[in-house]
DOBA-815555 format. One record per residue (C-alpha): residue number from 1; residue in three letters; y, x, z. Coordinates in nm, 2 decimals, padded with zeros to 4 digits. Layout:
- keba;torfi;c2;c1;c3
- NUM;ALA;Y;X;Z
...
***
This chain:
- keba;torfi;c2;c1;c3
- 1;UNK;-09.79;04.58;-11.63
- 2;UNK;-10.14;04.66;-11.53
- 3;UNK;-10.37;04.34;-11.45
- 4;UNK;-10.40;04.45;-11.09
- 5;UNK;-10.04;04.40;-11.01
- 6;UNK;-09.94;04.11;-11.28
- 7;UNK;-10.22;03.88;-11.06
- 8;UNK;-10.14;04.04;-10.73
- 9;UNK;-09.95;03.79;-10.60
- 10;UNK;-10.19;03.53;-10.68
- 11;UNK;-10.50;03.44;-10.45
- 12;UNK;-10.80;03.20;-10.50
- 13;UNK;-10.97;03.03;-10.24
- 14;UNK;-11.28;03.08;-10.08
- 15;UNK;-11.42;02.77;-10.28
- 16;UNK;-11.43;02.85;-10.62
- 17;UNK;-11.58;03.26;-10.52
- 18;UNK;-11.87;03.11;-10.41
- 19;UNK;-11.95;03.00;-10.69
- 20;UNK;-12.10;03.37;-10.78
- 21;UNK;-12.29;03.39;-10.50
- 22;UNK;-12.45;03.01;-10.62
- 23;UNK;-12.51;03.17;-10.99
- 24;UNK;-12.67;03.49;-10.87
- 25;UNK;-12.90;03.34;-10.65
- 26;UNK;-13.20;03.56;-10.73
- 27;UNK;-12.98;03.86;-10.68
- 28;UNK;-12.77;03.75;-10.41
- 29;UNK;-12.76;04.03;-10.20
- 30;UNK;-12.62;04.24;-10.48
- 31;UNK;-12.33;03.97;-10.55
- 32;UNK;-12.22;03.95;-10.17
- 33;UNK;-12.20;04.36;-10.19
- 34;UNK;-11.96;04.38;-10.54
- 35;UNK;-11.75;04.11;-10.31
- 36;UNK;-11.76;04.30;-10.00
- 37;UNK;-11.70;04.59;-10.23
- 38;UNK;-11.40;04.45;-10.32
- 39;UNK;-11.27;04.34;-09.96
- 40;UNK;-11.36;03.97;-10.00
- 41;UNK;-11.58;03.93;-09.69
- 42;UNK;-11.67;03.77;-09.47
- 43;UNK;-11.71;03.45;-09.79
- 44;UNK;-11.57;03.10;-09.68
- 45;UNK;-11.46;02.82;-09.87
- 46;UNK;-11.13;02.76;-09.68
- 47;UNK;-11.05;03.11;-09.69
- 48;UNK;-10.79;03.25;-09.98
- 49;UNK;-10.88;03.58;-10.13
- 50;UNK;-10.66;03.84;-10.36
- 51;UNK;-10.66;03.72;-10.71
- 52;UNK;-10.68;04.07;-10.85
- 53;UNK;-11.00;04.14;-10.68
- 54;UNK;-11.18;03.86;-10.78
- 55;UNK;-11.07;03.95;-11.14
- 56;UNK;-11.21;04.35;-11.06
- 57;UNK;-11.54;04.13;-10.91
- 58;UNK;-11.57;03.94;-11.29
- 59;UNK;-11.51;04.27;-11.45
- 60;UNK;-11.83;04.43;-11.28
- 61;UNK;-12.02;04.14;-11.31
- 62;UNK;-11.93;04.13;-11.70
- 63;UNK;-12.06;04.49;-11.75
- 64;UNK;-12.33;04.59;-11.47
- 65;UNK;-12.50;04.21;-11.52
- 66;UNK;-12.40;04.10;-11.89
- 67;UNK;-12.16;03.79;-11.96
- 68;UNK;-12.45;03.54;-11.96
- 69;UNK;-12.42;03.56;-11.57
- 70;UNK;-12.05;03.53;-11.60
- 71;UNK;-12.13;03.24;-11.80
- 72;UNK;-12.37;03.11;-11.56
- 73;UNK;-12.07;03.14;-11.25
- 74;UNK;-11.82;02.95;-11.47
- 75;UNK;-12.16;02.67;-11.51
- 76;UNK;-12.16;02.62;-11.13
- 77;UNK;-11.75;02.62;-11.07
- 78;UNK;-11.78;02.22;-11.12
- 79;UNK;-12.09;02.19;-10.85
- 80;UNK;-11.90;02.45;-10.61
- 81;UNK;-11.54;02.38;-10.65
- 82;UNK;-11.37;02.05;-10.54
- 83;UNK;-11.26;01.80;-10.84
- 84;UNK;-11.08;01.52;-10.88
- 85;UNK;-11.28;01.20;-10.83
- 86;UNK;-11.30;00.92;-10.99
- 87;UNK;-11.35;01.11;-11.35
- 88;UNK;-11.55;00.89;-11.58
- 89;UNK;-11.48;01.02;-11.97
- 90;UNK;-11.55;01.34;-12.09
- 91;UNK;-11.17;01.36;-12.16
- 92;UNK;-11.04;01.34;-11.81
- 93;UNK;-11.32;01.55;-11.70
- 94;UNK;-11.16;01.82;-11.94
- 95;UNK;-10.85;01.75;-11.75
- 96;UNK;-10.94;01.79;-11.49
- 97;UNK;-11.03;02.15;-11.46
- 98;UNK;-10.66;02.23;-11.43
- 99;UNK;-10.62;02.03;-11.16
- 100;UNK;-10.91;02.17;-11.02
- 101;UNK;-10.81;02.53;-11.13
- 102;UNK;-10.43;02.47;-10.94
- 103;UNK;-10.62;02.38;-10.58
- 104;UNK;-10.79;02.65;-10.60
- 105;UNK;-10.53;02.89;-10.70
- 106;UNK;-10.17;02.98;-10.52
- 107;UNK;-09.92;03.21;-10.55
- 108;UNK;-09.53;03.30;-10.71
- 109;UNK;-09.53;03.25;-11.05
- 110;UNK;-09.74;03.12;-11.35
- 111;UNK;-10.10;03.15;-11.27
- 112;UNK;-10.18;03.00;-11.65
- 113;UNK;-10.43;02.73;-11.69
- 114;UNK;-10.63;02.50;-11.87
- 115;UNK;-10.49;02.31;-12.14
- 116;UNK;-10.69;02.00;-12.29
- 117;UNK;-10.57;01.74;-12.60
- 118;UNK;-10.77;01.54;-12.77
- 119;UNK;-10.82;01.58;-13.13
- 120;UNK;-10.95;01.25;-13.22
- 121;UNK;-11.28;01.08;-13.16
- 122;UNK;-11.51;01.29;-13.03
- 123;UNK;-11.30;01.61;-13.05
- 124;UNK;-11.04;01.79;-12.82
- 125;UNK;-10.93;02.12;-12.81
- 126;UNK;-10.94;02.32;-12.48
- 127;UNK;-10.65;02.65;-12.44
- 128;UNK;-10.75;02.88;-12.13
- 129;UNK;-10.45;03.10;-12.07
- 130;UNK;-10.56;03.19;-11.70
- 131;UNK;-10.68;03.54;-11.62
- 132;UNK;-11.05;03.50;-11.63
- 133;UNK;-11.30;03.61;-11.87
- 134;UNK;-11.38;03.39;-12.19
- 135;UNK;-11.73;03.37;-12.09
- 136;UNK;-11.66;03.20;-11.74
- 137;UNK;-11.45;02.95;-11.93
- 138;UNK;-11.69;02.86;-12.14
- 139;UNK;-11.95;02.80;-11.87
- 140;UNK;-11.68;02.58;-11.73
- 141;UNK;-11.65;02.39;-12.03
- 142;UNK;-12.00;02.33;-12.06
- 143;UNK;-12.09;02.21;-11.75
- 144;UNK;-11.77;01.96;-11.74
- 145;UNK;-11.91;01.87;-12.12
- 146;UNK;-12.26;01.80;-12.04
- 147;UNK;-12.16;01.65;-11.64
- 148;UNK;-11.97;01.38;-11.82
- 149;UNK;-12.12;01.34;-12.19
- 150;UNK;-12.09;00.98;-12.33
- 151;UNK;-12.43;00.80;-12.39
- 152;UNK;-12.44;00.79;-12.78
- 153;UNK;-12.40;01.20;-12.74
- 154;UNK;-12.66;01.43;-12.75
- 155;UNK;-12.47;01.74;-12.66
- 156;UNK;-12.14;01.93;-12.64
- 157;UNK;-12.04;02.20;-12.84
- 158;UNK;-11.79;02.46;-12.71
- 159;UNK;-11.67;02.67;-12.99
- 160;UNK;-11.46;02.98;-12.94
- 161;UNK;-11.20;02.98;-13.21
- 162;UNK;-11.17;03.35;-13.37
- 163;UNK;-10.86;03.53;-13.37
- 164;UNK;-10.75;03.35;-13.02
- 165;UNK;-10.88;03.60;-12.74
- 166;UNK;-10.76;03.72;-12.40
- 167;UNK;-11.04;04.05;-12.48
- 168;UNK;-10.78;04.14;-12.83
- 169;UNK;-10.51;04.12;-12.62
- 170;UNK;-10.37;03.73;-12.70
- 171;UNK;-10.22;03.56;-12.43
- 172;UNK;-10.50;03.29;-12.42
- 173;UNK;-10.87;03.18;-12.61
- 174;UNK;-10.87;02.82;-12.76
- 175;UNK;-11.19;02.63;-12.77
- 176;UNK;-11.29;02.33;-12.99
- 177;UNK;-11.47;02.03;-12.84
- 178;UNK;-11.71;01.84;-13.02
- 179;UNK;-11.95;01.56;-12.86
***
């Protein structure tokens, strides 16, 4: 099954997309024509768009731009999409990018997800098994890492294990944690 139809009958809202307009600021006018390219325009937050073509919209961006900009959309999900409140660790911050990921995402079947458990103090372990690419994920992870580092921590560390990759063909990537 292609990736086209496995994630066509999937769609994500309006929300989270704009969160590639907010990365590529400086070249907006070229990110609101690979969306409109794409069929997802007009661009509001309440709106729900075709999962696959917001997947063929990552896919450009990943090779015409580099995945440091791919990076940098995953970096602005958390100031773009809505979040649970009330988080105040970094743990339930790492939770709650599921439950961030599931309001923003609907459709028949399993739509995959984030995947968080602790791995003792200062360590958890984070497995992406959605349909986006590693490098959006890891700008996600960052930006919930450093949004809701502990005092005492300096920084985050998101390391992508080897051997675990959606680009090889494995079902999801696993990240350690480390603050």
């Amino acid at each position: 099954m292609s990736d086209r139809s496995r994630w066509s009958n999937f769609e994500v809202k309006g929300q989270a997309v704009m969160s590639i307009v907010a990365a590529m600021s400086l070249i907006q006018s070229q990110a609101l024509k690979i969306l409109a390219d794409r069929g997802i325009t007009p661009l509001e937050k309440d709106r729900w768009y075709p999962l696959d073509r917001a997947l063929e919209v990552y896919k450009i961006i990943q090779t015409e731009i580099g995945p440091t900009t791919v990076k940098a959309v995953g970096r602005k999900i958390p100031e773009v999409a809505e979040f649970p409140p009330n988080i105040t660790t970094i743990e339930d911050g790492f939770r709650s990018i599921d439950i961030a990921y599931r309001l923003h995402h609907r459709g028949l079947g399993d739509v995959g997800g984030y995947h968080y458990k602790s791995l003792g103090e200062r360590k958890g372990q984070m497995v992406c098994d959605n349909p986006y690419p590693c490098a959006l994920d890891e700008g996600i992870l960052e930006a919930i890492g450093e949004r809701f580092r502990p005092k005492g921590s300096l920084w985050v560390r998101v390391e992508h294990l080897a051997g675990s990759c959606r680009k090889s063909g494995a079902d999801s990537c696993t990240y350690n944690i480390s603050w």
